[in-house]
C-alpha positions, 0 to 999 in steps of 0.5 A: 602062515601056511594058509597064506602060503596056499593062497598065494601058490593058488593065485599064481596060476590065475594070473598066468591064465589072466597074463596068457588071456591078455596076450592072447590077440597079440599071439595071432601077429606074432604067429603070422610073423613067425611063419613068415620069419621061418619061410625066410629062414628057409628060402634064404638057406635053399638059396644059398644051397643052390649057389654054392652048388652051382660052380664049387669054388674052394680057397684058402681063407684068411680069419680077419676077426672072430666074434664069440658072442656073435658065433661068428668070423670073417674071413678074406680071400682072393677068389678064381678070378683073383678078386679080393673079397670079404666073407662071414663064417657062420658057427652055427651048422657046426657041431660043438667041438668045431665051434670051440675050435672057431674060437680059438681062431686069430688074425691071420690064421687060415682055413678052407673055405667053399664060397659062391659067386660073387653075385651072391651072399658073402656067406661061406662055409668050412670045406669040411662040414660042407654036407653037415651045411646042406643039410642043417636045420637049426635056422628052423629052430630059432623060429620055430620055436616063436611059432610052437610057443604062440601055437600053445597060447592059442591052443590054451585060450583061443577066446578071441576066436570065440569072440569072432561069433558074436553078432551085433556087437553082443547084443545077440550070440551066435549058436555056436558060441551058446554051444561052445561055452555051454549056454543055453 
């Protein structure tokens, strides 16, 4: 029983290793995808950065409904203009004892708002966690996190790179792939 054991507990990693090697040409796309989702992140945050500091506008704002699941709540306002508009409040540059306190929000309750022109977005974000806002970096993390893990794929197998030194369709092998997996 035990020897059965030890060889399903040997035969684990190797399929891991096999599952890693298989998904290891997709990781590249996925890499690529990542970078680019993650400089979005990051031009969007900037750009709204810029806008909100551009002319501070603050108000009282009305929570219309609050989504727990989506951490997230939007609100209603009359702008300096006296226009009428709709924002969301993100919970996500919000320590966590704010965010319990977003949850527990209702229909008609009120809070402080900083908001952009109307030009822009209709993101807005809580007065008082105004410079946690500005310099917040959690919108790297979730994309990040794509790009760290296709990184360590490709640092555990990075074969397919190999396979770019094969000339002729295998029929003759580069040097540097002799050398690398040790051929002579």
């Amino acid at each position: 029983m035990k020897e059965k054991v030890r060889s399903i507990l040997k035969w684990i990693p190797r399929l891991f290793n096999v599952f890693l090697m298989l998904i290891s040409p997709m990781v590249y796309l996925l890499l690529i995808v990542g970078f680019i989702m993650t400089l979005d992140t990051i031009g969007s945050h900037r750009r709204m950065v810029e806008k909100l500091e551009e002319v501070p506008h603050t108000t009282e704002a009305v929570i219309t409904s609050c989504y727990e699941d989506g951490r997230y709540c939007f609100v209603e306002f009359v702008d300096e203009n006296g226009i009428e508009r709709y924002g969301k409040l993100d919970w996500i540059y919000y320590p966590e004892d704010t965010t319990d306190w977003l949850a527990t929000l209702e229909r008609d309750d009120v809070v402080n708002v900083r908001y952009a022109d109307y030009r822009f977005e209709e993101n807005v974000v809580l007065v008082e966690y105004y410079a946690r806002f500005l310099n917040d970096k959690s919108h790297l993390i979730q994309n990040g996190g794509i790009v760290l893990v296709c990184w360590l794929i490709l640092i555990i197998h990075p074969e397919v790179l190999l396979v770019l030194l094969t000339d002729n369709m295998g029929k003759t092998v580069d040097i540097k792939w002799k050398r690398i997996t040790g051929q002579q």
